[in-house]
C-alpha positions, 0 to 999 in steps of 0.5 A: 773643377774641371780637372778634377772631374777629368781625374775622376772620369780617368779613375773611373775608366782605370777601375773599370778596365781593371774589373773588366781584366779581373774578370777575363782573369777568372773565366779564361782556362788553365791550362798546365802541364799536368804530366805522367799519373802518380807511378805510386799509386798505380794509376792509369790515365783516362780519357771521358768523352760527353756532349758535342766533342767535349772531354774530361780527362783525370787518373783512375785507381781500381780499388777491392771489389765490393769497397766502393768509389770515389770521385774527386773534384779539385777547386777553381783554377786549379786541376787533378794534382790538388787531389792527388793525396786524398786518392792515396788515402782513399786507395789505402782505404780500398776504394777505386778513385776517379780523379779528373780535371774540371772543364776548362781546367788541366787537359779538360776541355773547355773554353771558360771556366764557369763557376760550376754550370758547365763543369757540372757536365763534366761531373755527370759524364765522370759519374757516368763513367764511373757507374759504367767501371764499377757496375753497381759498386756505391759512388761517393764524391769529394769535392772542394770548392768549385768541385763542389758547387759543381757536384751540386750543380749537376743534381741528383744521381741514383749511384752517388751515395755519400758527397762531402762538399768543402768550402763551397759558395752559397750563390755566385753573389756571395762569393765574389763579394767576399773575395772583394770585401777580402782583398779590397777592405768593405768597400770592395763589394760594391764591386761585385756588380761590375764583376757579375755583370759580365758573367753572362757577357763572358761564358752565357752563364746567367748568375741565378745558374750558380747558387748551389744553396738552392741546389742542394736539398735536391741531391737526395744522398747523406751530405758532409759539408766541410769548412774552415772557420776563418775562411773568408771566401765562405763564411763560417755563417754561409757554410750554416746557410749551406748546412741547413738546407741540405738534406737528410742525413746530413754532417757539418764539421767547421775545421778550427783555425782553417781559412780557404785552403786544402783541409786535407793538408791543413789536418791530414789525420782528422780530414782521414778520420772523419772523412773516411768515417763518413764515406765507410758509413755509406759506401762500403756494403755489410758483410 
């Protein structure tokens, strides 16, 4: 008996340990070589100084006058290279593009990633910026996953008229149970405490801080939410959630067969079609 309450408490202290490095896994910066801009795109690197020292950088193309510009917000652990080829159908399109790494992401400053909180700062300075180079051109934005909780997250601006939000968590809850639940069978979400816990411990984000679901009636511009209907990171039935608390107008397009991936790679010419449909609906002024 005594041995095996010993296994137990040693199981129980390995499973603790390891959540605890999930966690430091999750919320530590990344930090890659990101290199020279995208010579065939013409465009030039940026630099966005905000708040207390702190700094977004990305790559900007200047677009026709009059067309419009777009914000781009890459996904959670990655940085502006994930979307690098949606700049490119954008500046065919004629729209100026503003493509930045997140906080604690790329070149960015930051030093814990924060499931949107403080990347939000991070959206209002790039937004900023992008008012102050395109003086009274529309803003849209794209953003993909963390991009997009962290659009919402940074609330309304009076530039921004049109936002397209892919595969964004409903609440910081949801998403770490699924992934659990995802990789861990069932089980798994029973899990997601110990992970949340150290959410404040770890970046002094509280999780009531990160849930975009109730966030997002609030932004005031027409909204595009985009998901794949096998992703198990947000449901086909969260991104509903989602969907019905936005506000008006709003568009709801559930990519068949996709999971939790690039939606532009997954469907290059439907994702330009609708998305470009959307952004020229809005953002693009009548002759």
């Amino acid at each position: 008996m005594r041995r095996r309450t010993l296994i137990a408490v040693a199981l129980l202290a390995l499973g603790v340990l390891a959540v605890g490095g999930v966690g430091e896994l999750l919320s530590r910066p990344v930090r890659p070589v990101i290199g020279l801009p995208p010579a065939e795109l013409n465009a030039e690197a940026v630099r966005i100084p905000y708040a207390s020292g702190a700094q977004v950088s990305g790559w900007q193309i200047r677009g026709r006058p009059g067309t419009g510009a777009v914000l781009l917000l890459h996904g959670v652990r990655s940085d502006r290279r994930q979307m690098t080829r949606r700049a490119g159908f954008l500046q065919r399109l004629g729209y100026s593009v503003l493509w930045i790494d997140l906080p604690a992401h790329g070149e960015s400053s930051g030093d814990r990633i924060t499931f949107g909180a403080r990347e939000a700062q991070g959206v209002k300075a790039a937004l900023a910026y992008l008012a102050h180079e395109a003086p009274g051109e529309p803003i849209g934005v794209i953003g993909v996953s963390l991009g997009a909780a962290s659009t919402v997250l940074a609330g309304e601006d009076p530039n921004v008229r049109a936002v397209v939000l892919e595969s964004m968590y409903p609440t910081i809850d949801d998403a770490v149970a699924n992934r659990l639940k995802r990789y861990l069978g069932p089980a798994g979400a029973s899990l997601a405490p110990l992970l949340l816990w150290q959410l404040p411990v770890r970046t002094g984000i509280d999780t009531a801080q990160l849930r975009p679901v109730a966030r997002i009636g609030a932004l005031h511009a027409p909204v595009f939410i985009v998901s794949g209907s096998k992703d198990w990171h947000t449901t086909e039935a969260e991104t509903r959630q989602i969907f019905d608390a936005a506000g008006q107008p709003r568009q709801l397009w559930i990519v068949e067969g996709a999971a939790h991936v690039d939606l532009h790679n997954f469907g290059r010419s439907a994702y330009e079609d609708r998305v470009g449909a959307f952004l020229g609906q809005y953002l693009v002024k009548p002759l």
